[in-house]
N, C-alpha and C positions, 0 to 999 in steps of 0.2 A: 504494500500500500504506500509506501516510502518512496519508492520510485515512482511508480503513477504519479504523488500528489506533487514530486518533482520536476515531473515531465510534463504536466499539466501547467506548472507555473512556467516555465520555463517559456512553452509555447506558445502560452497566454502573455508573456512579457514581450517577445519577438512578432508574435504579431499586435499587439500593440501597437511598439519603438515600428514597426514599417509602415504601418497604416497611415500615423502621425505624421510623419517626415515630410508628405507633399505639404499638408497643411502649416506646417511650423516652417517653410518651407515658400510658402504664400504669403503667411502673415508677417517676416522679414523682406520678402519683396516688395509689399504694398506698402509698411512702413517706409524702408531705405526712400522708397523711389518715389512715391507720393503719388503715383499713375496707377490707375487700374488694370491688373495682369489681363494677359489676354483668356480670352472665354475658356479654351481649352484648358489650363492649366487649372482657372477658379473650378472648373467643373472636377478634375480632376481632385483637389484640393479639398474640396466640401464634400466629394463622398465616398473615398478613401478610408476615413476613420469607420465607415460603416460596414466596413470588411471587416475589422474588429468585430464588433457587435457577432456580425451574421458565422463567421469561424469556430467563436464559442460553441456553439452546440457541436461541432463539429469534432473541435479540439476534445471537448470533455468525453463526446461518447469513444473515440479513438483510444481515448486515457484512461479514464474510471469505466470502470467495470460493471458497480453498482447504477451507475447513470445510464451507462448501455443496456439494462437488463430492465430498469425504470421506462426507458422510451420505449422498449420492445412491449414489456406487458401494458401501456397504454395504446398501443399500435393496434395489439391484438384486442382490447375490450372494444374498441373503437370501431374494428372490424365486425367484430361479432353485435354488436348493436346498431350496425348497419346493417347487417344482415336481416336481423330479425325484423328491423324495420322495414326491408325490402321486401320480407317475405310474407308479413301482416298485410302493408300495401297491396300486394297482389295479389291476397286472400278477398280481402274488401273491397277492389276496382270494379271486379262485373257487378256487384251488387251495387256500387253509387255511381254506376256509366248508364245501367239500363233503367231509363224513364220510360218507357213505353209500355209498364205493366196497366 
């Protein structure tokens, strides 16, 4: 578990520090220069950091174990109460489709 919670920080800190960079990266250009960067780069720069964010789940199920096995049995309840809602719906469709009794 020692190494997981290691390799989880680790990864979590590096994708961080890289996401960041455009952006920290913008906000020195725009100060230095007093010009507004070109679109490209602002674009790049504003949603960058959201690589962060969207990684996480990714990082963690890769790493912890417990979190992998938490998304898995959500997946499957999720499935299985789709189902049975699919399967109710199509018990009760001929009965509220036919108006012509």
């Amino acid at each position: 578990a020692v190494v997981s919670t290691q390799s989880t920080g680790v990864a979590t800190a590096v994708v961080f520090s890289i996401s960041n960079v455009p952006y920290a990266a913008w906000c020195v250009c725009r100060h230095l220069n007093q010009h507004k960067p070109v679109l490209w780069f602002t674009s790049l720069a504003l949603t960058a950091p959201l690589l962060n964010v969207m990684s996480n789940f990714y990082i963690y199920c890769l790493t912890i174990p417990s979190f992998r096995a938490f998304v898995g049995n959500k997946i499957k309840q999720f499935k299985c109460s789709t189902q049975s809602t699919e399967t109710y719906n199509l018990e009760l469709e001929p009965a509220l489709t036919d108006t012509r009794v």
